[in-house]
C-alpha positions as CSV (number, residue, x, y, z in Angstrom):
1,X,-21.6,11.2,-1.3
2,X,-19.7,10.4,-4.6
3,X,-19.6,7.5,-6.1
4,X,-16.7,4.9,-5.4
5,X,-14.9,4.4,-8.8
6,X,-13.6,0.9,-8.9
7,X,-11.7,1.5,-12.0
8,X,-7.7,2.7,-11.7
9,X,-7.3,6.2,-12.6
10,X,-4.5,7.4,-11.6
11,X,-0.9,5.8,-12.8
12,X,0.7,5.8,-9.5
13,X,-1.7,6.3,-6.7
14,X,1.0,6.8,-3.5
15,X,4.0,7.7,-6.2
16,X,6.5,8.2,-3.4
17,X,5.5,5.3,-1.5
18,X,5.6,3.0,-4.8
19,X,8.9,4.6,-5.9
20,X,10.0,3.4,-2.7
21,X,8.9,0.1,-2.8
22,X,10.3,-0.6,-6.3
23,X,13.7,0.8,-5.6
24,X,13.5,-1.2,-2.8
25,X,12.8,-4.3,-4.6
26,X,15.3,-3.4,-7.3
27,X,18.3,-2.9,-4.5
28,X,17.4,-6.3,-3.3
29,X,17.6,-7.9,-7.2
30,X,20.9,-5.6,-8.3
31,X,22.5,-6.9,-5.1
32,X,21.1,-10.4,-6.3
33,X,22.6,-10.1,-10.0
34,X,25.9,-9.1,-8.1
35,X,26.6,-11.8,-6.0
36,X,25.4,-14.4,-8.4
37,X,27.9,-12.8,-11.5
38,X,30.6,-12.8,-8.3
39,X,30.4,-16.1,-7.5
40,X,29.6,-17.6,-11.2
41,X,33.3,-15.4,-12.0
42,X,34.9,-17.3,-9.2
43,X,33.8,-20.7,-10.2
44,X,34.7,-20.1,-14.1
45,X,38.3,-18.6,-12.8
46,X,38.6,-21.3,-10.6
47,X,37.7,-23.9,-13.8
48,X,40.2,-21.8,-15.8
49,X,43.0,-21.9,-13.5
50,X,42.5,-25.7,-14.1
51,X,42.0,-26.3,-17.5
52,X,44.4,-28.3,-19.6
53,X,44.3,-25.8,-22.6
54,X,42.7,-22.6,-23.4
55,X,42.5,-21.4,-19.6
56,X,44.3,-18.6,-20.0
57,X,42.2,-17.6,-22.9
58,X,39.2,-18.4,-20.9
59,X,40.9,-16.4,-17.7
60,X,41.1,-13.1,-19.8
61,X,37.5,-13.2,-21.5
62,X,36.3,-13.8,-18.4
63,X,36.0,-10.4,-17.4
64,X,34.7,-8.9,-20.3
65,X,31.5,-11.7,-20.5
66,X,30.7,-11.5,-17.3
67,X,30.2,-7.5,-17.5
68,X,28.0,-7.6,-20.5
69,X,26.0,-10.8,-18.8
70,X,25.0,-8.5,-16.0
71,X,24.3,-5.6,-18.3
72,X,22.5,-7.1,-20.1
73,X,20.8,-8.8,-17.3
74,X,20.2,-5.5,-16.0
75,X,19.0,-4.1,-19.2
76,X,16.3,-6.9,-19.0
77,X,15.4,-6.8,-15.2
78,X,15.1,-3.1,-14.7
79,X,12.0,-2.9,-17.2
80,X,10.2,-5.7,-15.7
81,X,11.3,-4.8,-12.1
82,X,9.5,-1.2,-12.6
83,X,6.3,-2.7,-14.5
84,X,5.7,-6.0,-12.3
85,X,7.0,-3.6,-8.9
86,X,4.5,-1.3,-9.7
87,X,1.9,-3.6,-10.4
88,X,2.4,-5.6,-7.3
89,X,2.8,-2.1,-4.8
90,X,-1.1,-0.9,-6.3
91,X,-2.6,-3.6,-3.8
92,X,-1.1,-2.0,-1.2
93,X,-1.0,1.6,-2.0
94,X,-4.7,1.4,-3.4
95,X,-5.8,0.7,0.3
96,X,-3.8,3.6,1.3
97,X,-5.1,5.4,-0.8
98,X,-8.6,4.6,0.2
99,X,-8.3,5.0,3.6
100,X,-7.0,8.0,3.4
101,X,-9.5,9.2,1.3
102,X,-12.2,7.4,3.6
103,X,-10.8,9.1,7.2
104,X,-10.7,12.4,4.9
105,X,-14.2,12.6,4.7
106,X,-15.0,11.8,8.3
107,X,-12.3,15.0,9.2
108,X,-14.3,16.7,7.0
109,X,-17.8,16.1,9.1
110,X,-19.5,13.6,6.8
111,X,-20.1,10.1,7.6
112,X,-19.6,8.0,4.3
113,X,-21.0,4.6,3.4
114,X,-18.4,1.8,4.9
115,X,-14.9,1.7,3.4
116,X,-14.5,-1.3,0.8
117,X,-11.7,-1.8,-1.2
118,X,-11.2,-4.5,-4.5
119,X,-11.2,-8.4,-3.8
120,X,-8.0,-8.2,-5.1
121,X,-6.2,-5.5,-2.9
122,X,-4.3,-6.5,0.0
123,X,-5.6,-4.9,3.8
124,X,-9.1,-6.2,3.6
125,X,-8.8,-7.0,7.6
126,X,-7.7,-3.5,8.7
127,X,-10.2,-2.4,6.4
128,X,-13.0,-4.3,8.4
129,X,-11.1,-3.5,11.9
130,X,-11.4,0.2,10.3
131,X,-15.3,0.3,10.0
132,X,-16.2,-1.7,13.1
133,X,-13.9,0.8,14.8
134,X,-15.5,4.0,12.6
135,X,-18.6,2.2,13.6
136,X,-18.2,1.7,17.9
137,X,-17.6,5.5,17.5
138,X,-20.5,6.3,15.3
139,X,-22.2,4.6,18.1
140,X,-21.1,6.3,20.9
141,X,-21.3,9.8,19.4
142,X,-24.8,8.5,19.1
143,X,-25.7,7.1,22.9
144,X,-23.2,10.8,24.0
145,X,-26.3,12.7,22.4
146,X,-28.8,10.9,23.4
147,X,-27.6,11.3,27.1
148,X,-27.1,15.1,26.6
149,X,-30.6,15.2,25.6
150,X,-31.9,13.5,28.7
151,X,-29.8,15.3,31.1
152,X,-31.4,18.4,29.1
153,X,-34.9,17.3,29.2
154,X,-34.4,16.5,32.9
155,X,-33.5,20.2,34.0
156,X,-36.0,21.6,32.3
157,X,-39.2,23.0,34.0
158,X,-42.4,21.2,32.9
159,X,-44.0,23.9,30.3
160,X,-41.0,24.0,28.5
161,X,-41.1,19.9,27.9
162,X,-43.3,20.3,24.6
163,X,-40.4,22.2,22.4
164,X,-37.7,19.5,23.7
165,X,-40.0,16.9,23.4
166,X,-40.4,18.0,19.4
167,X,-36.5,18.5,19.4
168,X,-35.4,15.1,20.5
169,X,-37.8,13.6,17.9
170,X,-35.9,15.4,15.2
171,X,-32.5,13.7,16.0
């Protein structure tokens, strides 16, 4: 069996996945940055509009500083957004990953160690629902052979006993 590296590799494990998640996240802050430079324009018009000098000045700047605020917002947000998004999507794509890899292996015939994941990741229950579940079947794959071999030994004809006898003991 190989050896479980614990140590990230790969840059994006589950890249489509992540991308998704991130884009996701930065639809929910763009929208966000929207509203909030919407409503900070209306309140600043609406302080204009009622000034006793210099609201009209302030009325025509207005649009022009509010577009580079949420550029420049924007020009700030979108780096973090894609490093912490990232960053925060690995606890849950890791896991993925992982299982994946994990219920790979049993397609494959083998029957690896139990799954584990970091301390860190997210998923640590379905991991533990995954082996107990990996396990019941384990078991009954087990107690299904068994009972073939019984049913086996049972319709066999007494000298023949010895070579099944020797059989069962290998399994």
């Amino acid at each position: 069996m190989k050896s479980q590296h614990r140590k990230r590799r790969i840059k994006l494990i589950k890249p489509r996945l992540q991308l998704r998640m991130v884009g996701a996240f930065f639809g929910l802050c763009a929208l966000g940055l929207v509203a909030q430079t919407l409503v900070i324009g209306a309140v600043l018009m609406t302080f204009a509009t009622e000034m006793p000098s210099g609201g009209t000045l302030l009325a025509e700047a207005l649009p022009d500083l509010l577009a580079k605020t949420l550029l420049l917002s924007f020009a700030l947000l979108v780096p973090a957004l894609l490093l912490i998004g990232i960053r925060i999507t690995f606890r849950v794509a890791g896991p993925l990953f992982r299982f994946e890899r994990h219920l790979q292996e049993i397609a494959s015939g083998e029957w690896p160690e139990p799954c584990t994941l970091r301390a860190t990741d997210d998923l640590q229950e379905f991991c533990t629902l995954l082996n107990v579940a990996l396990q019941r079947a384990r078991n009954m794959g087990e107690e299904q052979r068994a009972e073939d071999g019984q049913e086996a030994l049972a319709g066999a004809d007494p000298d023949s006993l010895q070579g099944a006898e020797s059989l069962a003991k290998g399994w």
